[in-house]
C-alpha positions in Angstrom: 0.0 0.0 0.0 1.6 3.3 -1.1 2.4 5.9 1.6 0.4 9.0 1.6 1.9 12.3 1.3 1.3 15.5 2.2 0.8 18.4 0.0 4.5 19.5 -0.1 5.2 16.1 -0.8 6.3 14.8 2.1 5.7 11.2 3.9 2.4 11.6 6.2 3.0 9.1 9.1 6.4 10.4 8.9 6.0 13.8 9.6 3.2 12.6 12.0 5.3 10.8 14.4 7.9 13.5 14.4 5.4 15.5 15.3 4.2 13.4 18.3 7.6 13.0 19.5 7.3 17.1 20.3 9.1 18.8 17.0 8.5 21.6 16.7 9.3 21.9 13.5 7.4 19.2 12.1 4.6 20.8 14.0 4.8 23.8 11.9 4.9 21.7 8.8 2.0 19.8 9.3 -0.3 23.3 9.8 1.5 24.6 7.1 0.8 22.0 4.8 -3.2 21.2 6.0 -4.6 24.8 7.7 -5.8 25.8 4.1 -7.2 22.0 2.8 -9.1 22.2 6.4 -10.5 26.2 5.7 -11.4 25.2 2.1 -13.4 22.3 3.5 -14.7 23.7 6.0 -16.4 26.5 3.4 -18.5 23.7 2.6 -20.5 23.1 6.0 -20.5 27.1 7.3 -20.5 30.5 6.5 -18.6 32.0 9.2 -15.1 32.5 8.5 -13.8 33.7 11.2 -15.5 30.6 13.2 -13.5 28.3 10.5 -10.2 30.0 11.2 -10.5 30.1 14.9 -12.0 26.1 14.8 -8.5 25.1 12.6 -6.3 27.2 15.4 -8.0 25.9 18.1 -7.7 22.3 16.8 -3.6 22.8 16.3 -3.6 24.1 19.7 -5.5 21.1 21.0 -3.0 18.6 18.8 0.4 20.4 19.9 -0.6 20.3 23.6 -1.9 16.7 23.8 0.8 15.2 21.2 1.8 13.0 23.9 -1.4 11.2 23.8 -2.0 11.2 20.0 -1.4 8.0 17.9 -0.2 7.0 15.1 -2.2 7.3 12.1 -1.9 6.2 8.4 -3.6 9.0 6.7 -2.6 12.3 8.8 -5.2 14.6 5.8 -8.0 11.9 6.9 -7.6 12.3 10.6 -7.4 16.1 10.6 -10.2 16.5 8.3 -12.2 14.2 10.7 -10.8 16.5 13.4 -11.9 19.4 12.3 -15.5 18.4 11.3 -16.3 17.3 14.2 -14.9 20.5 16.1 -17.0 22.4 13.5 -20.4 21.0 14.1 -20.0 21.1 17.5 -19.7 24.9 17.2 -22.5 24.8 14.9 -24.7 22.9 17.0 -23.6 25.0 19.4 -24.5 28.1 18.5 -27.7 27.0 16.2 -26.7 27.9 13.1 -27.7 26.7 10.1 -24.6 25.0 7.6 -24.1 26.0 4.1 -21.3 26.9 1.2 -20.1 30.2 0.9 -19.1 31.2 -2.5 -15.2 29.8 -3.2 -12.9 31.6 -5.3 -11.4 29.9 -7.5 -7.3 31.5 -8.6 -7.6 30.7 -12.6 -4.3 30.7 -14.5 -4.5 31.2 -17.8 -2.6 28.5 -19.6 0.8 29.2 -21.8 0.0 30.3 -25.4 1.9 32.2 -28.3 -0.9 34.4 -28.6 -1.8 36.9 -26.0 -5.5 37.1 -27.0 -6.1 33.6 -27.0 -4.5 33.7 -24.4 -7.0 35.9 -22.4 -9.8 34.3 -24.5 -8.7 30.6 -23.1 -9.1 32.4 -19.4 -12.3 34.0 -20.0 -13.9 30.8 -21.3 -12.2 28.9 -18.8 -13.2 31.2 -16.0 -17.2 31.2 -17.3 -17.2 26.9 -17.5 -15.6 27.2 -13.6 -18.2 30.1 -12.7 -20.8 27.6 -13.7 -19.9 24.8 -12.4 -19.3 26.3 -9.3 -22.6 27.4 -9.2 -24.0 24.3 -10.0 -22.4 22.7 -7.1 -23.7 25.2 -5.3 -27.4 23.8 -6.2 -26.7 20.3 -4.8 -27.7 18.9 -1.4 -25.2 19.8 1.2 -24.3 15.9 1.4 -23.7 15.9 -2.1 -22.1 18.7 -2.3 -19.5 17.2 0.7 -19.0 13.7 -1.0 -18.1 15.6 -4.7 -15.9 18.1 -2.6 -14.0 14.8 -0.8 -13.9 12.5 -3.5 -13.0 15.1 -6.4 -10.9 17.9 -4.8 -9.3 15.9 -1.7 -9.3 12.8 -3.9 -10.2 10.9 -1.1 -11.5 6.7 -1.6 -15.1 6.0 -1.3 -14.4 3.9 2.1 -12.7 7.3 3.4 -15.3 9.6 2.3 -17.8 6.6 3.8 -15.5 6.7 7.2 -15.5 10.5 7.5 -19.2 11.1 6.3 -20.3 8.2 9.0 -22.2 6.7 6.1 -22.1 3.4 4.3 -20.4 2.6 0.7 -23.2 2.6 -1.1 -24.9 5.8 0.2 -21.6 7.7 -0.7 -22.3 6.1 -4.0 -25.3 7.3 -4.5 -24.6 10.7 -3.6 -21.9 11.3 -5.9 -23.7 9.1 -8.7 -26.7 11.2 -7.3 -24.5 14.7 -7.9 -23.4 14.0 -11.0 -26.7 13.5 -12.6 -27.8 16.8 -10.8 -24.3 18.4 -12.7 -25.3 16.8 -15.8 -28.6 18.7 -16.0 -26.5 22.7 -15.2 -23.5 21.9 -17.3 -23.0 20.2 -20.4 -20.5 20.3 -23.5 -23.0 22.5 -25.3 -25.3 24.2 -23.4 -24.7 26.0 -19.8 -27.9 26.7 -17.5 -27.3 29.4 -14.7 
């Protein structure tokens, strides 16, 4: 079974146990690498960023000061995401609020080309198909919208996404087959429904 890494590429359980044995260093590495996947999933469940950021600070604090009593764990972006879900909802619950996705900006690129006009052409298209598909997402269930977000942008397995969501395999199938079809009907090849 291949070792998981983390977004800079390092080895997860790794960096994990380093951290656990008190460096500080790896410490910094792990929020480094995971503060901003937790924010961006977290967008999906709440509004309130400020609440997101203070939840992800508040769950570092929590890790550094009981790293002692931490173990080991084979997928480091699975456990924090876990993590900070939880920490989330209880807020949530807490405070009676009611979850849904704020809008994500999306940091477009516009690919190489000789041509400076295609060039911004290729971005303006680009940014429209992203614009509406972001939208579209934006229509699904809020389950839905979680098991796309896991399985397509965290690239996460379907028993993960199954673990995390507290739901068996075939109901995250059937929310991402579920999703899909609901895509299918905003976006397609030749016609785009806002």
């Amino acid at each position: 079974m291949p070792r998981h890494r983390t977004p800079s590429g390092q080895d997860e359980e790794q960096l994990w146990n380093q951290f656990r044995s008190g460096n500080e260093t790896a410490f910094a590495q792990l929020y480094k690498d995971y503060a901003q996947v937790l924010y961006h999933y977290c967008t999906h469940f709440a509004q309130d960023r400020p609440l997101i950021k203070d939840c992800i600070h508040d769950l570092f604090v929590e890790l550094w000061k009981h790293r002692a009593n931490i173990g080991p764990t084979t997928s480091v972006r699975y456990y924090l995401m876990a993590s900070i879900k939880r920490k989330l909802v209880r807020h949530l619950t807490a405070e009676q609020k009611i979850s849904s996705q704020d809008d994500v900006q999306t940091d477009l690129l516009p690919g190489c080309d000789p041509s400076y006009e295609s060039t911004i052409i290729a971005f303006e298209e680009d940014s429209f198909v992203n614009e509406c598909l972001h939208k579209a997402i934006e229509r699904l269930p809020r389950r839905q919208r979680e098991a796309v977000y896991l399985r397509f942008y965290q690239n996460m397995s379907n028993e993960e996404i199954s673990s995390l969501m507290q739901i068996n395999i075939q109901s995250v199938y059937n929310l991402i087959f579920g999703a899909l079809s609901n895509l299918k009907k905003h976006v397609t090849l030749d016609r785009i429904r806002l």
